[in-house]
DSSP file (Angstrom, degrees, kcal/mol; ACC not computed):
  #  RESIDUE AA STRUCTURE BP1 BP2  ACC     N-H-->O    O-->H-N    N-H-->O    O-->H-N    TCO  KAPPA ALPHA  PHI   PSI    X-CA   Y-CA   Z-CA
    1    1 A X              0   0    0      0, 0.0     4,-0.5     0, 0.0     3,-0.3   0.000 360.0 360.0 360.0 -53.1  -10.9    9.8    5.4
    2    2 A X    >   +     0   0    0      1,-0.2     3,-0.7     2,-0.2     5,-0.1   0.839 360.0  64.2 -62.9 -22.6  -14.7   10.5    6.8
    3    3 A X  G >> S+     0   0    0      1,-0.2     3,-4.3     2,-0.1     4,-1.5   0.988  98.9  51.7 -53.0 -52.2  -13.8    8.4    9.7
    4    4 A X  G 34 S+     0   0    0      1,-0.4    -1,-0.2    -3,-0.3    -2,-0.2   0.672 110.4  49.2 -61.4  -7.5  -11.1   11.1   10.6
    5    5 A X  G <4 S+     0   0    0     -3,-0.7    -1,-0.4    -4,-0.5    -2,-0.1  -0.314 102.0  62.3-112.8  26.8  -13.7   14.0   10.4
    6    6 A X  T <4 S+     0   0    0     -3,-4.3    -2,-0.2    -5,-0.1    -1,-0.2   0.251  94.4  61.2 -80.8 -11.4  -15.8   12.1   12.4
    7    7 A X  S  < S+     0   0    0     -4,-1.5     2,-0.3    -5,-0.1    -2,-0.2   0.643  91.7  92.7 -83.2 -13.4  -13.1   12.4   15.0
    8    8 A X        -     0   0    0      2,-0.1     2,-0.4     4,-0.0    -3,-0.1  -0.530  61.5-149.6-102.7 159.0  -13.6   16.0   15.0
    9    9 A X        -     0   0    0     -2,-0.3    -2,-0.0     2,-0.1     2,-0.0  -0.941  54.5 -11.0-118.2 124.0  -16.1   18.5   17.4
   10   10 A X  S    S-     0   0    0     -2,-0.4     2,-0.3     2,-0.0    -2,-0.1  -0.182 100.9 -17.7 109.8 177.6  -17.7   21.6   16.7
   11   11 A X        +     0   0    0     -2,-0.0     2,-0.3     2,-0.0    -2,-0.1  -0.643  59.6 174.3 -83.1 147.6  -17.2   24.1   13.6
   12   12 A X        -     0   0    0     -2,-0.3     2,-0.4    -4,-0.0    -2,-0.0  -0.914  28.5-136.1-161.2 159.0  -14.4   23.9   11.4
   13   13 A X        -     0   0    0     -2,-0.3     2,-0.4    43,-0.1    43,-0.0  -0.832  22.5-157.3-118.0 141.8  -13.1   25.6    8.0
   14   14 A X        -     0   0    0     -2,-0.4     2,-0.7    44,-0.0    44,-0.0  -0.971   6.0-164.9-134.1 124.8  -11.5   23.0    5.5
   15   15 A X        -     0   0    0     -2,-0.4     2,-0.7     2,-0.0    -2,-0.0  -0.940   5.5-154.2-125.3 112.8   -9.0   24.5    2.9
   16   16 A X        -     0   0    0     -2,-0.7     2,-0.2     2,-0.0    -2,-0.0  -0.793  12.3-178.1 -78.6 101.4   -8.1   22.4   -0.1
   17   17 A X        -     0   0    0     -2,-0.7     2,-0.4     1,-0.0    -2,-0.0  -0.678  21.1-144.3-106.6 164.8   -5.0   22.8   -1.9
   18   18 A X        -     0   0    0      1,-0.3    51,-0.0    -2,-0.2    -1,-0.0  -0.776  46.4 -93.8-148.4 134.7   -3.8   20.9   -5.0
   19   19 A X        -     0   0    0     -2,-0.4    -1,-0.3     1,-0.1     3,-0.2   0.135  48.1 -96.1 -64.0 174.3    0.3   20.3   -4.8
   20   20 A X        -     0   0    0     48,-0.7    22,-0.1     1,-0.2    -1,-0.1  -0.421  64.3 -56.3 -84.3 172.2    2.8   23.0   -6.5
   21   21 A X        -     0   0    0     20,-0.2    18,-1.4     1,-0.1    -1,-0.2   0.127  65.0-158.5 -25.4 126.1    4.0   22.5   -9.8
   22   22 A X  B  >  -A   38   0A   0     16,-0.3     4,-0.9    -3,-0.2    16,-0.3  -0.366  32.5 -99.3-102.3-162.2    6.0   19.2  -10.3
   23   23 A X  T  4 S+     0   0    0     14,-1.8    15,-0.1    13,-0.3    14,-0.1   0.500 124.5  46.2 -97.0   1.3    8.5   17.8  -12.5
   24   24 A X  T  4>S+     0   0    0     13,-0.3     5,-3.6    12,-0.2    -1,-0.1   0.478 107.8  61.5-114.4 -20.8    6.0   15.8  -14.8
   25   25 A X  T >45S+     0   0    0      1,-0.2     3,-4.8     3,-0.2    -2,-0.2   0.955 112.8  40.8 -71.0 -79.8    3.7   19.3  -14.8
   26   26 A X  T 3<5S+     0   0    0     -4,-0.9    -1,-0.2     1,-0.4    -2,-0.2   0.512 119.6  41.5 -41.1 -16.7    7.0   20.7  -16.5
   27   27 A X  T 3 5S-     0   0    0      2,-0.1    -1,-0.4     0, 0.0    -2,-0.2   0.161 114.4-121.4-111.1  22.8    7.6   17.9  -18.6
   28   28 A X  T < 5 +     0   0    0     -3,-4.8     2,-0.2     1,-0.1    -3,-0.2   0.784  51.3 159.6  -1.2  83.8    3.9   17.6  -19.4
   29   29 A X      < -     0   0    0     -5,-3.6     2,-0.7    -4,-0.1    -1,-0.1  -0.576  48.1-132.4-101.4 154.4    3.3   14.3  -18.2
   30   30 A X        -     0   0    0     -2,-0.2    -5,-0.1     1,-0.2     4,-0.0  -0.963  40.2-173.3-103.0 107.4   -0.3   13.2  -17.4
   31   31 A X    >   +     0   0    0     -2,-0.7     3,-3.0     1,-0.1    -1,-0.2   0.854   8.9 179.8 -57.2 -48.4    0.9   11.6  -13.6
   32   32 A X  T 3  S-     0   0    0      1,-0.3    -1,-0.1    60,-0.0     2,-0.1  -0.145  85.0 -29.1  50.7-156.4   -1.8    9.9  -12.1
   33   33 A X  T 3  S+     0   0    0     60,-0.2     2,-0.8     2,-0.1    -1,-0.3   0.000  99.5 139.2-103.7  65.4   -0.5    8.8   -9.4
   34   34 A X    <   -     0   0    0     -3,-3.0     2,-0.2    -2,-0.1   -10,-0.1  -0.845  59.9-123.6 -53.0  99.5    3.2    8.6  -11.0
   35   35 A X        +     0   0    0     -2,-0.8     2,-0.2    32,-0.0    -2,-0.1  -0.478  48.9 159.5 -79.6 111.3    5.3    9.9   -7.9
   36   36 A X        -     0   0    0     -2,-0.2   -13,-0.3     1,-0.1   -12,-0.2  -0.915  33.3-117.6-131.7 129.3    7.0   12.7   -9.4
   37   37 A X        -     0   0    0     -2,-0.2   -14,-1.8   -15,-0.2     2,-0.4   0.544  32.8 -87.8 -34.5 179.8    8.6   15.7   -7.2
   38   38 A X  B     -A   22   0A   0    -16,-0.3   -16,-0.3    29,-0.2    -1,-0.2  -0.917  38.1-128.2-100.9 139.1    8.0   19.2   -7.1
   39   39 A X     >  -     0   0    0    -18,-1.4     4,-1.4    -2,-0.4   -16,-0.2  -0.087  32.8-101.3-100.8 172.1    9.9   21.3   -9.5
   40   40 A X  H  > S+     0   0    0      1,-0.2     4,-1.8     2,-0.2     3,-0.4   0.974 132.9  53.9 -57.2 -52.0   11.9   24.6   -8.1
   41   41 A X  H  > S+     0   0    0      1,-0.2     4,-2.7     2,-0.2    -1,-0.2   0.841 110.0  44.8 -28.3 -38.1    8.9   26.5   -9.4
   42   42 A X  H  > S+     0   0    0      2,-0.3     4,-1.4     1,-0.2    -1,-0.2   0.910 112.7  52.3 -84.7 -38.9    6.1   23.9   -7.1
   43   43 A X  H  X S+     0   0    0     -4,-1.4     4,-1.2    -3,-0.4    -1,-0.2   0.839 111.5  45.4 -79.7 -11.1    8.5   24.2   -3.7
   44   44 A X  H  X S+     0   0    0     -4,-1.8     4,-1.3     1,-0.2     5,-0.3   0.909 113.0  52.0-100.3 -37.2    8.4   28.1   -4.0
   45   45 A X  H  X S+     0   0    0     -4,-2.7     4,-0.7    -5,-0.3    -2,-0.2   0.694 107.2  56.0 -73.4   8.7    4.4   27.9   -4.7
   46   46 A X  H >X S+     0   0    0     -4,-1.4     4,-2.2     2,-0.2     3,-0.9   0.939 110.3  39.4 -79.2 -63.2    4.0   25.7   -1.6
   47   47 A X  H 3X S+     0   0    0     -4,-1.2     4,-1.2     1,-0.3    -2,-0.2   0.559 112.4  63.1 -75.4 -11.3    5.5   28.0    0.6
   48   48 A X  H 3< S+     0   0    0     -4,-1.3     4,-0.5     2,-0.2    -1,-0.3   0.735 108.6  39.2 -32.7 -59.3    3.6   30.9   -1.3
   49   49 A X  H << S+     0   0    0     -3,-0.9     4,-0.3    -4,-0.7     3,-0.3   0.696 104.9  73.6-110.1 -11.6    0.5   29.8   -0.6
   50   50 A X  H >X S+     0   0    0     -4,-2.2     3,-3.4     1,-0.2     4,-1.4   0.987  97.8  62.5 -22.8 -77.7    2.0   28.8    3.4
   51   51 A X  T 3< S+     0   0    0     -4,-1.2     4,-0.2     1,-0.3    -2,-0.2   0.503 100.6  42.5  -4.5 -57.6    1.8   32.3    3.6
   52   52 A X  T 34 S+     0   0    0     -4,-0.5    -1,-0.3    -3,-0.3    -2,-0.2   0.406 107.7  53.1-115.0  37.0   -1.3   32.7    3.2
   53   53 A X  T X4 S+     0   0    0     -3,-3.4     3,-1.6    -4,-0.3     4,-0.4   0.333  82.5 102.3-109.0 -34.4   -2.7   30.1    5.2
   54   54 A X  T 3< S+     0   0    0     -4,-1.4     3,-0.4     1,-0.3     4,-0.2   0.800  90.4  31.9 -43.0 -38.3   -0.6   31.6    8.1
   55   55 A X  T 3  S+     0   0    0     -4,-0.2    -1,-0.3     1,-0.2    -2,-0.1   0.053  88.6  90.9 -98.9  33.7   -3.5   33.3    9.7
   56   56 A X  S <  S-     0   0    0     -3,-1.6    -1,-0.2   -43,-0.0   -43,-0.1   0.257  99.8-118.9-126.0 -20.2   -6.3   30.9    8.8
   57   57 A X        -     0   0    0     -3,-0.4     2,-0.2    -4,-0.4    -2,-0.1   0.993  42.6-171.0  60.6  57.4   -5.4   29.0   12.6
   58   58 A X        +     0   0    0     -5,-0.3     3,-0.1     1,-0.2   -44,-0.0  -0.425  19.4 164.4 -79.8 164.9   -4.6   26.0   10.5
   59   59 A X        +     0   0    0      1,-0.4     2,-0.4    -2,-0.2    -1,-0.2   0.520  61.0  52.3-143.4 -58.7   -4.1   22.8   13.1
   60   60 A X        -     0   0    0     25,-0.0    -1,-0.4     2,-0.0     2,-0.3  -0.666  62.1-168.2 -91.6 115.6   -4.3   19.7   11.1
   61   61 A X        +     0   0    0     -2,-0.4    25,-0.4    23,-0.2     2,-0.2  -0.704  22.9 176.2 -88.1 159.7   -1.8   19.2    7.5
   62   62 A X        +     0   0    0     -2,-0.3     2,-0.3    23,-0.1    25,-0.2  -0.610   4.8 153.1-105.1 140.2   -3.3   16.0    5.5
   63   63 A X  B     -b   87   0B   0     23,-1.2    25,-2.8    -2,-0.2    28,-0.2  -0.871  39.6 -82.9-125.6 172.9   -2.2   14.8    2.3
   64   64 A X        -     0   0    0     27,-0.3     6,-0.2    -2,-0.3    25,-0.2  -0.549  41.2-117.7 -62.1 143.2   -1.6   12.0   -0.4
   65   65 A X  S    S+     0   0    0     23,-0.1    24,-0.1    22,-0.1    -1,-0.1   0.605  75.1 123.6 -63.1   2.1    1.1   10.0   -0.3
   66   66 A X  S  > S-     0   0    0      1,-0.1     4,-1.7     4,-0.1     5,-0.1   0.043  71.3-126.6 -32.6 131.4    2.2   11.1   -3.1
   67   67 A X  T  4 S+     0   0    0      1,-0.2     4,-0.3     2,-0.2   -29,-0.2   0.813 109.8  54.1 -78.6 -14.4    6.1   12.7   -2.9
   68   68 A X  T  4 S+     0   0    0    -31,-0.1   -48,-0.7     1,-0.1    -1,-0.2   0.751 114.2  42.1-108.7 -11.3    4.7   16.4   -4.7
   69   69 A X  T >> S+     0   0    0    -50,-0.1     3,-1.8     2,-0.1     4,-1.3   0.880 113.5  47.2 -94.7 -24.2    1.9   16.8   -2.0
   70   70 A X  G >< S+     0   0    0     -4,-1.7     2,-8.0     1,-0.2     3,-1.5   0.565 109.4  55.6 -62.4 -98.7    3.8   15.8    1.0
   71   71 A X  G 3> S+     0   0    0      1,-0.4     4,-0.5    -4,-0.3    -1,-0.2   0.582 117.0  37.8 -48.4   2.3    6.5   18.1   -0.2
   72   72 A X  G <4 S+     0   0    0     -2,-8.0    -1,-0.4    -3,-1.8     4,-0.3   0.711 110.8  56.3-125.8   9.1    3.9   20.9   -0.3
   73   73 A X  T XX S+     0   0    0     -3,-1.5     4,-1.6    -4,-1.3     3,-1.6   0.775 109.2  54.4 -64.6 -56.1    2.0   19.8    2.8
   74   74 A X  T 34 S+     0   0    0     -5,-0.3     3,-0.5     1,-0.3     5,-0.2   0.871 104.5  48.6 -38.7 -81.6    5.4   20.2    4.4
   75   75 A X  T 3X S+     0   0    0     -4,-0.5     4,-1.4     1,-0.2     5,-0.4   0.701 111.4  51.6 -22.1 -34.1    6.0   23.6    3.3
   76   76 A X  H X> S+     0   0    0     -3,-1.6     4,-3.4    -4,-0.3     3,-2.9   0.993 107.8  49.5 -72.3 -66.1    2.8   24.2    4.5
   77   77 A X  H >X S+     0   0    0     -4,-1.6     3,-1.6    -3,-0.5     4,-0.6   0.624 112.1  55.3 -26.8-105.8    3.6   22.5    8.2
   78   78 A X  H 34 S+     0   0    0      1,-0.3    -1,-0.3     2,-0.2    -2,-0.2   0.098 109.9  36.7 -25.7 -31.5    6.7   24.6    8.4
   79   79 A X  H << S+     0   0    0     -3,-2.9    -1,-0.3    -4,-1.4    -2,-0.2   0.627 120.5  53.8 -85.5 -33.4    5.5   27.8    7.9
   80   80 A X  H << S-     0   0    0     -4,-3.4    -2,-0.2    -3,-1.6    -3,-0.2   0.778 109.7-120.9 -48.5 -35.5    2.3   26.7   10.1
   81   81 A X     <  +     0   0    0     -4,-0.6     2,-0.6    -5,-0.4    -3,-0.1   0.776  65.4 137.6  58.2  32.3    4.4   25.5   12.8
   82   82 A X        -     0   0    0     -5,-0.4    -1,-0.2    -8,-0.1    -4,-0.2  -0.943  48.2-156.2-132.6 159.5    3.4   22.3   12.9
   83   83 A X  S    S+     0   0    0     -2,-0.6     2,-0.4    -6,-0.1    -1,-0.1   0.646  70.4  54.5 -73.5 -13.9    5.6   19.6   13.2
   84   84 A X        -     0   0    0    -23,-0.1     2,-0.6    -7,-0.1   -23,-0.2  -0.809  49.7-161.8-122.5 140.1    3.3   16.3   11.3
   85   85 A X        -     0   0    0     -2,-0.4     2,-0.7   -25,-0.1   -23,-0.1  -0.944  23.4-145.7-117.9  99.1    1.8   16.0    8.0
   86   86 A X        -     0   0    0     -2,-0.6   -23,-1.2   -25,-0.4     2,-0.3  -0.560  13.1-146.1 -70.8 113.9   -0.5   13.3    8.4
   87   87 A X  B     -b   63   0B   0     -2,-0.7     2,-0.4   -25,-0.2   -23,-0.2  -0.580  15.2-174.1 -93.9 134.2   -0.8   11.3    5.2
   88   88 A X    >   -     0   0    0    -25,-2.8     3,-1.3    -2,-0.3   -23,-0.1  -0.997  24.2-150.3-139.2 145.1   -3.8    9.6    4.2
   89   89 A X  T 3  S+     0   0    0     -2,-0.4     3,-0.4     1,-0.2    -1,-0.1   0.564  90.1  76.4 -95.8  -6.6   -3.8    7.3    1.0
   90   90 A X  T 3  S+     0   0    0      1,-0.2    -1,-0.2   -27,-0.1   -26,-0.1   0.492  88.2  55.6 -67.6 -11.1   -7.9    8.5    0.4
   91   91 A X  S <  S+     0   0    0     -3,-1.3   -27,-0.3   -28,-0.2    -1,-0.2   0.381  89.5 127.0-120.8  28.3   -7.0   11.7   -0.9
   92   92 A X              0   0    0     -3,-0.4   -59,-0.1     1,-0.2   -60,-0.0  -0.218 360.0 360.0 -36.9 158.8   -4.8    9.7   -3.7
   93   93 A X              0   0    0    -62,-0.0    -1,-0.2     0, 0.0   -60,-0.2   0.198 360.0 360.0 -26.7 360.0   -5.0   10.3   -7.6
């Protein structure tokens, strides 16, 4: 992970988000990194909090592989307009 912010030039704002709701948050399951989705509730806060990330001149998604932050690093990409969520197994459980 520090390697890829070594890759980078200049000043830069870094916004850390924690996945929507899941299905083991509703079934209050402790996950770890248990791959469980994102509940309806988690995919509508992912795209919630796109929103407000839309003017923030985001460039870069990263996430865990994990299936409930890529499905909210997607959301995010999609409302972002960009097309890659780069997945990085350092910001795992």
């Amino acid at each position: 992970m520090v390697d890829f912010f070594k890759t980078l030039n200049g000043r830069l704002n870094v916004y850390f988000l924690r996945h929507g709701e899941s299905e083991g948050n509703n079934a209050r399951i402790i996950q770890g990194r248990h791959d469980l989705p994102l509940s309806g509730r988690g995919l509508q806060q992912a795209e919630a909090i796109a929103d407000w990330l839309e003017d923030k001149h985001i460039e870069v998604v990263l996430s865990s592989p994990l299936e409930r932050s890529v499905q909210t690093a997607q959301a995010e990409g999609r409302v972002l307009g960009l097309k890659d969520v780069h997945l990085h197994e350092g910001l795992n459980e």
